[in-house]
N, C-alpha and C positions, 0 to 999 in steps of 0.2 A: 609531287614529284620533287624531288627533290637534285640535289647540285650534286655533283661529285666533289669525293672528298675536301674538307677544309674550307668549305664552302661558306661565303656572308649571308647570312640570314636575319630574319626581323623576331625579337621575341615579341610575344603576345600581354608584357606587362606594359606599364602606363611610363613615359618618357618622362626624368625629373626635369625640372628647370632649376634655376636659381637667378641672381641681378645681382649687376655687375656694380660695384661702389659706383657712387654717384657725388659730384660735387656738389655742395650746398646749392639749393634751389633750384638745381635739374632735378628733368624727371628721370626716373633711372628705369634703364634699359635692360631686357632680358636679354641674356646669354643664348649664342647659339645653342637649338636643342642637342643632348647628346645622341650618339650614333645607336643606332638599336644593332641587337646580337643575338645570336642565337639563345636560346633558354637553358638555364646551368643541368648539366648532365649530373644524377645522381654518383659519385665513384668515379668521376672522369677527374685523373690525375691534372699535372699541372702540365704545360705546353713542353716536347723535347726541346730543348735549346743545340744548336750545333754553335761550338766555341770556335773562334779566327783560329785558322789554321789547320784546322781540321784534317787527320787523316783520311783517305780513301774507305778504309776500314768503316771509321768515323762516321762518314757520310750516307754509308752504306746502311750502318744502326737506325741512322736520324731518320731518313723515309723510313726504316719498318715502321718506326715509333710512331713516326705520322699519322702512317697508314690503319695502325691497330687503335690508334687512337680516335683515328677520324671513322673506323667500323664500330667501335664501342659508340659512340657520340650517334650516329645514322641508328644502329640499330635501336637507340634508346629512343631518340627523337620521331622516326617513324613506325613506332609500334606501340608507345603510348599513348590510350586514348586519347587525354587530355590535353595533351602536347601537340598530338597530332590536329586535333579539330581547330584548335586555337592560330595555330601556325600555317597549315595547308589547308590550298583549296583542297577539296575531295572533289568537283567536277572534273573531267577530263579538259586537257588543256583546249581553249576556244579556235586558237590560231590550227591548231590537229583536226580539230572536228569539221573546223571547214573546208581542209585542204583534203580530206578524206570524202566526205559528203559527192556520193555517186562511184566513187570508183570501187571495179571489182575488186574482193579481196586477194591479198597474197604474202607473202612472207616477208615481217615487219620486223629491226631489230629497232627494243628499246633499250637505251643505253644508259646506264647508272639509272635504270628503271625505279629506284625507293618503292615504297608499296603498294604501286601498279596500276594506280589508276587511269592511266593514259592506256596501258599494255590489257588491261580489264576491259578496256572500252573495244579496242580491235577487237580483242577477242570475241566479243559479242557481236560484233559484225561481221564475222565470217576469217576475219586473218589469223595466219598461223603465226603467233609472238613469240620469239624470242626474247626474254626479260635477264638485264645482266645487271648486277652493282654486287659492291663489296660488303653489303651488310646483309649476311645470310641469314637473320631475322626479320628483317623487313621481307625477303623475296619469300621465307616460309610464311606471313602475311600475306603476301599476294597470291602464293598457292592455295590457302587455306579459301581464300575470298573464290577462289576462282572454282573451286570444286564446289562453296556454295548453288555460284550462280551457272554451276554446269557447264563450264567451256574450259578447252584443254589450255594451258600456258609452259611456257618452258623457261625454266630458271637457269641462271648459273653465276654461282657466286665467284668471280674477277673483276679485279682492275681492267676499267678500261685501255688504261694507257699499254696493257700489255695483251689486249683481247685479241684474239684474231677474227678481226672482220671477215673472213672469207674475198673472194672475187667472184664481182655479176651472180651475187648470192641474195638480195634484198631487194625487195617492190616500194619499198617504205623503212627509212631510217629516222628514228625518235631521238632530238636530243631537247628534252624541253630543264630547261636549270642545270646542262650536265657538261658543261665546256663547249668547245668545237672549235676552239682557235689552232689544236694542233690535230686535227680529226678530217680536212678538206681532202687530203690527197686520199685516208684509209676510205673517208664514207666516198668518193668519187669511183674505187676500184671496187666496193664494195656493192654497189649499187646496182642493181641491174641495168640494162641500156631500157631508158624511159622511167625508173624509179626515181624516187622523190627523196627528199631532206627536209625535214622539219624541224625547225630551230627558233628558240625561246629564250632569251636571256637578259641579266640585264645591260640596261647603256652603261658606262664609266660614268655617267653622271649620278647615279644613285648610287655611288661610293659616298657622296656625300653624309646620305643618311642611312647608311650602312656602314655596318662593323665587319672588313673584312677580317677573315679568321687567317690567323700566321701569315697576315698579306699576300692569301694567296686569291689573284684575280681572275682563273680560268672561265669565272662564267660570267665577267664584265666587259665589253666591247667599247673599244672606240670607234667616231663617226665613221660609217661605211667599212670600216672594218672587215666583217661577215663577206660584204657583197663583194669585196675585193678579193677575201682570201678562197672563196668557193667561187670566183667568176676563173680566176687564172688556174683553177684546180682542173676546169673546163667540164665546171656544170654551167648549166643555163638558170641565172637567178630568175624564177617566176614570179616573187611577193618580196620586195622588202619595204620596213617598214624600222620606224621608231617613235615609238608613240611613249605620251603618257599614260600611261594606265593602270589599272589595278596588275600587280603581278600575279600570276600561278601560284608563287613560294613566298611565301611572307605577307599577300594582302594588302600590301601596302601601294599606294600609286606612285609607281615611280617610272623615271623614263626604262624604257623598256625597248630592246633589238627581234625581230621576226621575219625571219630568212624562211624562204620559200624557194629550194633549187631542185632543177630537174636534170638527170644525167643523159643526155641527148643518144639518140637510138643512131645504129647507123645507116 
């Protein structure tokens, strides 16, 4: 599963080091290691820049550019075997499987779903998924998987940031690597009364050993964050956590946020 757009990821090559001059008779010391990155996109141009001063116009080109850039990027990255195995878990996310574990199924939206392995998993447990992101290769990946293993899914290729959630339309909202910092109020009206929020991402402290891409931080959290900005949304936070540990998206252990909210019945 992957992040929505522009998203920091860990590539799957080996970290260089180097050592720092050393004065005579010291021992010399290695260099912080470098930040890991996503894995170089076959054809993927060079980053849009927007120049100081920018017309509205301007501004307007620079997200498309973003945008088409960061679908080119997604779609390569989760539909390539090799990129794929290397970079992503392929289990369904652990924090989802628990918080799912006994309850009946019902209508799940996964949000910047990438190629569906969390939206695969409902499905075989009886929920009807919803699967949304902007890389319509990845999500024809996830359809193809899912006619395999015989269970219906529903795709739809959009931007989150402009999806409509529907109202009291979800039993189960997915967002594992996919934002949610600006998502509390949609997933809160979006939710059914008694549906759930599941949420995965990482802490602000694993910027450190991450390369964020165009410095864009939607799927990094600072302390309590999460539980602040869905407690005032007026869900009931059920699980938080921040733990170290291996992530979803990149395998790597780092500190990690895991929101667990419930939209209170009336």
């Amino acid at each position: 599963m992957k992040t929505t757009p522009f998203l920091a990821a860990a590539s799957a090559c080996a970290l260089a080091f180097c050592l720092l001059a050393a004065r005579p008779a010291q021992a010399q010391q290695p260099a912080p290691a470098e930040k890991r990155g996503l894995p170089p996109v076959p054809g993927l141009g060079p980053d849009p820049v927007l120049r100081p001063g920018a017309t509205p116009a301007e501004k307007v080109a620079y997200q498309q550019a973003l945008t088409a850039q960061a679908r080119q990027r997604w779609n390569y990255l989760l539909t390539d075997s090799t990129t794929r195995t290397r970079l992503f878990n392929n289990a369904p996310n652990g924090l989802l499987v628990e918080t799912v574990r006994g309850l009946p199924p019902g209508a799940a939206l996964d949000a910047d779903m990438g190629e569906g392995r969390n939206a695969l998993y409902l499905a075989q447990l009886g929920w009807r998924v919803t699967g949304v992101d902007i890389a319509e290769k990845a999500l024809a990946f996830a359809q193809a998987r899912a006619q395999q293993l015989s269970v219906p899914l529903t795709t739809e290729v959009h931007d989150m940031a402009t999806y409509d959630w529907g109202q009291n339309k979800w039993d189960l909202i997915v967002l594992s690597y996919a934002g949610g910092r600006d998502y509390a109020a949609r997933v809160q009206r979006a939710l059914k009364p008694g549906g759930l929020v599941v949420l995965e991402a990482f802490h602000m402290d694993a910027a450190q050993q991450l390369h964020v891409v165009n410095g864009d931080y939607r799927v990094f959290f600072n302390h309590d964050e999460l539980k602040k900005l869905y407690g005032d949304a007026g869900l009931t936070i059920v699980r938080y956590k921040e733990p170290v540990a291996p992530a979803d998206f990149t395998k790597q252990t780092l500190r990690l946020v895991r929101l667990v909210a419930q939209k209170p019945r009336p």
